[in-house]
N, C-alpha and C positions, 0 to 999 in steps of 0.2 A: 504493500500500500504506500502511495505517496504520501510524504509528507508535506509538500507545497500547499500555502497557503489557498486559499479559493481568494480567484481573481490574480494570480501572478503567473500567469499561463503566459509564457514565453513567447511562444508562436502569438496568441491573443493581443499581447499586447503589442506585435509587431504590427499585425496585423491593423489594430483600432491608429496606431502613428502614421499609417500608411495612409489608410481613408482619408483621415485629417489634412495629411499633406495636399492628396488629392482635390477632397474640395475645396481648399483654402487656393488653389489655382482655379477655380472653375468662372470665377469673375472675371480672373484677368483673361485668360483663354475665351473670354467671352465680349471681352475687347476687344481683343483681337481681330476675332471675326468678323465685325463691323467698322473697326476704325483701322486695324493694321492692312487687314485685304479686303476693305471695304466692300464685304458684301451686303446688302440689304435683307437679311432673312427676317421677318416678321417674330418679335422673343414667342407668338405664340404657338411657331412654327419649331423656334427652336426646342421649344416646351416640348410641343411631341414626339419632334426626336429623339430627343435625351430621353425620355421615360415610355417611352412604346419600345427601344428596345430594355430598359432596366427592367421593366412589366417582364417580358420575356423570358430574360435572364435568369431572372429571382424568382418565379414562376415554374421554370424548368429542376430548379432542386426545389422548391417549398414544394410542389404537388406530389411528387411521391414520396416526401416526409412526413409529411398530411396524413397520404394514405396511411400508412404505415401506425400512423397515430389514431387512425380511426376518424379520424374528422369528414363531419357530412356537411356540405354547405346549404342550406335553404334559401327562399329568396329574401327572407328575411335578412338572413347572414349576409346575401351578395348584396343585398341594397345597403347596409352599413359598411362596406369594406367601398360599395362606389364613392357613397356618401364623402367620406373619409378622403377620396381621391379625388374627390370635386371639388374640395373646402382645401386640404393638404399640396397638392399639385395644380388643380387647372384654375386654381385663385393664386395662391401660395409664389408658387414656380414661375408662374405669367408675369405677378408682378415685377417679381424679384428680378427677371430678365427686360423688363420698360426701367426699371429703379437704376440697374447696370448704364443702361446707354445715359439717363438722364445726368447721373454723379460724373464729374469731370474723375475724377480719380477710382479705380479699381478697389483700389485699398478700401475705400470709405463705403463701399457698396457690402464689402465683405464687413468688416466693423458693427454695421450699422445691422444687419441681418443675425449678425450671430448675437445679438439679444433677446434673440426670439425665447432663450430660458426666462427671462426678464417677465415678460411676456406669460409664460408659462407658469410663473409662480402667481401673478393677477387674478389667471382664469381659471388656474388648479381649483380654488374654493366652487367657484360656481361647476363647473363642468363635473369635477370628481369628490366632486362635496369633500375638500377637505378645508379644513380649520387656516384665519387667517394671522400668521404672525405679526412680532414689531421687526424681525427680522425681513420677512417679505416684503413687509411695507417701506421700509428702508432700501430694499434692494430695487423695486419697482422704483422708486424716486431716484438711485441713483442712476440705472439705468436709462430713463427719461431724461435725464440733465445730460447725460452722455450724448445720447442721440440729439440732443439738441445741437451738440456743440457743432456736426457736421454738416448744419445751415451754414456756417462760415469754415468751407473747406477751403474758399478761394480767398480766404483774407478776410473776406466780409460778404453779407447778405447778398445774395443774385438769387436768384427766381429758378434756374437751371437747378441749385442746390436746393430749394428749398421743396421742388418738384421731385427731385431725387428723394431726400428723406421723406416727406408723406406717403412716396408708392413703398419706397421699403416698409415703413412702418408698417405700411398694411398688409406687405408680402410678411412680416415677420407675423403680425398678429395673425393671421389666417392658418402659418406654419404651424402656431404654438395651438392655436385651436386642434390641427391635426393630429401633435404630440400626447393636447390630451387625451382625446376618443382613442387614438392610438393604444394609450395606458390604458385606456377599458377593454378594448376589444384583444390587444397581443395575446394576453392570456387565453383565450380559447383559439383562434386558430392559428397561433405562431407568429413571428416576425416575418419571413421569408412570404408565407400566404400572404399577409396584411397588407405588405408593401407591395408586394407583387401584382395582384388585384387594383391595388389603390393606384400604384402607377401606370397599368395598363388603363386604367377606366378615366383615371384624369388625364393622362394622353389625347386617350379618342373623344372626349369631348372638347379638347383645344383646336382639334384639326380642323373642321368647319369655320374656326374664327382666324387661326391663322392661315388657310386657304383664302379666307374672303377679303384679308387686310394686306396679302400681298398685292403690290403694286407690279413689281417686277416679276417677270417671267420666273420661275422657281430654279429649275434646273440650273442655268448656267450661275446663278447670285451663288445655289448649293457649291458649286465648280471652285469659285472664288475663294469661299473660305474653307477649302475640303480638310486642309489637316487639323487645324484647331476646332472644327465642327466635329470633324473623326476623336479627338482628343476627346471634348468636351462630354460627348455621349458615351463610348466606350470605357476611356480611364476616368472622366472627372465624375461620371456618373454610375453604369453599372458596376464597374471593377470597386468604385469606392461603396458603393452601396452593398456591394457582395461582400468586401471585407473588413465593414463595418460591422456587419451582424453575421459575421467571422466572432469578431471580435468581442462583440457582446456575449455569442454562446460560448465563448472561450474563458470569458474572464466576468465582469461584474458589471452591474448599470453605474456602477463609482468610479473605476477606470474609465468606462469610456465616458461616462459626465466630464473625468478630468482633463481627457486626452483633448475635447471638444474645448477645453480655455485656448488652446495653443491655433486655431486657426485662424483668428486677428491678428494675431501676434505673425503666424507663418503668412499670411495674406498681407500683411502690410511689408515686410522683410523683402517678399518676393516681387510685390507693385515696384519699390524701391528700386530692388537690383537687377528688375527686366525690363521695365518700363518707364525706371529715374522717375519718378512719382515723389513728389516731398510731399510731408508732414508739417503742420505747421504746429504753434501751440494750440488751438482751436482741437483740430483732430486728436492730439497725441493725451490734452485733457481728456476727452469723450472716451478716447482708447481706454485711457486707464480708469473711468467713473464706470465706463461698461463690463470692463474687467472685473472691478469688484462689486458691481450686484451681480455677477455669473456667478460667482464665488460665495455669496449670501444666498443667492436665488437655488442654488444645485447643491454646493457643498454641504450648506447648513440639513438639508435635507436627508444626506447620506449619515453626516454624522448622528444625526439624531436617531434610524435605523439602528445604527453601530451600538449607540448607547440602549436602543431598546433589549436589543440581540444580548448583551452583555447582561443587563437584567433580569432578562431569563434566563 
């Protein structure tokens, strides 16, 4: 029998550093696309890219683990796993690819997004009926003074940034509504179904919108930005979503909560040294006020688990 702790699963924890890295480029890679090879893809087009094949992907091992576990879907089940993929991805995802083009900087698109635990600890009460702390309410404020700060990413007040933060906020809010139904439903048909489902279904309800809102001919704009379109869907999405929840079954929702602080951090590092993107004080404040309600928002959370565990 092993003596390794639960949750320091070697592989596991490679694994959740990997994801991380991965999505923490999915912004800039998503620059790219549009400003470095100027293609004009519609985010809602890119939306279904990126997750019709992740549906796929995650799909193809969560179904015969399902079986295996006995799990029967009804339409009760499929309409809360679509549900979940219409609020999670084809709200969620859509914005968060209009919030990208709108933010002058990459960095600040990723920052500003990965609040969404912030977020998460707001709507926990209402969604998962749980109890409201002083520590969450703390953290929800801090996080809020953060995301303010990146109305002044260019210096000062422009309308481009302040356009950018309300669509993020709202791809984050939407995210974090997904995260909680998410916490209600994984438990009966797994992470790998959940996601799988939810991404395929929020997929194919963006295709008709981003169909209709393309201007340009599809194919050749697809031509344009073929490698970081290929990046973006393959490794910034399936591969990171497959070895995300790698890494959860491997190790604990406390690692990978922690692993998940580090993608601001690797997102602004990488804008930096691929893209020469500065930071100003405006930003680097918000960076760090968003930091620590992640930190109040997720941490306080785990620990207090720790502490129940140990009382029993």
């Amino acid at each position: 029998m092993s003596d390794r702790a639960p949750g320091s699963n070697p592989a596991g924890t490679l694994a959740l550093l990997g994801a991380i890295v991965l999505f923490s480029t999915v912004e800039i890679a998503s620059k790219a696309i549009q400003v470095g090879c100027g293609a004009h893809i519609d985010p809602f087009l890119l939306v279904f890219l990126r997750f019709f094949v992740t549906g796929l992907c995650l799909l193809a091992i969560g179904i015969p683990s399902a079986r295996q576990r006995g799990v029967v879907l009804g339409p009760r089940d499929l309409g809360i796993l679509c549900l979940n993929g219409v609020v999670g991805i084809a709200l969620s995802i859509s914005l968060f690819h209009v919030a990208i083009l709108a933010f002058h900087n990459a960095s600040s698109a990723a920052v500003v997004f990965s609040a969404n635990p912030v977020f998460v600890a707001l709507l926990a009460p209402l969604i998962n009926r749980e109890g409201v702390s002083l520590r969450q309410s703390v953290a929800v404020v801090l996080g809020g003074l953060g995301v303010l700060c990146f109305a002044f990413e260019s210096g000062h007040l422009e309308s481009a940034s302040i356009k950018g933060l309300l669509v993020m906020v709202g791809s984050a809010f939407f995210f974090a509504i997904g995260i909680c139904v998410s916490r209600r439903i994984i438990p009966r048909y797994g992470p790998l179904l959940t996601m799988g489902i939810s991404a395929l279904f929020g997929s194919l309800v963006v295709l008709p919108i981003g169909l209709w809102r393309s201007t340009s001919p599809i194919l050749p704009e697809l031509s344009k930005g073929l490698w970081p379109l290929l990046y973006v869907t393959l490794a910034g999405t399936a591969l990171a979503y497959g070895l995300y929840y790698y890494g959860l079954a491997k190790t604990s929702a406390y690692r990978a909560s922690v692993t998940f602080f580090l993608k601001p951090v690797i997102a602004t590092a990488l804008a930096m040294g691929l893209r020469g993107e500065r930071v100003n004080a405006y930003t680097a404040s918000g960076t760090v006020l968003i930091l620590l309600g992640l930190v109040l928002a997720v941490l306080g959370d785990t620990w207090r688990s720790a502490r129940r565990r140990e009382v029993r």
